[in-house]
C-alpha positions in Angstrom: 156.9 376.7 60.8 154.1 374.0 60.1 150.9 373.8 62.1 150.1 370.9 62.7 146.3 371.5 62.0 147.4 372.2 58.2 148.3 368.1 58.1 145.9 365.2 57.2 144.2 363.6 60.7 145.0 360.5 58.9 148.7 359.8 57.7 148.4 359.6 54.2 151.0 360.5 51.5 149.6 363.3 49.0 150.5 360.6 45.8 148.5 358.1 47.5 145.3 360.1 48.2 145.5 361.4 44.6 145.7 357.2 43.7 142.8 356.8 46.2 141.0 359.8 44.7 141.5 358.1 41.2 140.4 355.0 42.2 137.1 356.1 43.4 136.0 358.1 40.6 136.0 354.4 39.0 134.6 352.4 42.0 131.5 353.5 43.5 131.6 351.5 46.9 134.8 352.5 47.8 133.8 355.9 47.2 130.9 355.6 49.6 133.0 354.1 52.6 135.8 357.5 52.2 133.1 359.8 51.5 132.7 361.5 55.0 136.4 361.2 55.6 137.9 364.7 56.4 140.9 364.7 54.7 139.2 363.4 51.6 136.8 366.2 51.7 139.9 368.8 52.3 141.5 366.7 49.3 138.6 367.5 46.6 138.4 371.2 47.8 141.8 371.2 46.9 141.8 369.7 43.4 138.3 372.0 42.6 140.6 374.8 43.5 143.4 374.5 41.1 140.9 373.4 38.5 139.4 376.9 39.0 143.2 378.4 38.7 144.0 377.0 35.9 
């Protein structure tokens, strides 16, 4: 059963926050205005994980 804490506070599609992800490594600004975003954070934690497995 899913916990509800385990989803995004935002509703966001995992392609499209992987496409959002993409798009700020290449713009700055819109990097600043996600940067404190939760789900963002929770986002990169995942991708530096499975970096580390791989």
């Amino acid at each position: 059963c899913l916990d509800p804490s385990d989803l995004p506070k935002e509703p966001a599609v995992s392609g499209q926050l992987q496409l959002l992800l993409l798009m700020m490594n290449s713009n700055p600004a819109l990097a600043a205005q996600f940067e404190g975003s939760p789900w963002i954070q929770a986002e990169k934690e995942k991708m530096e994980k499975a970096k580390k497995l791989q």
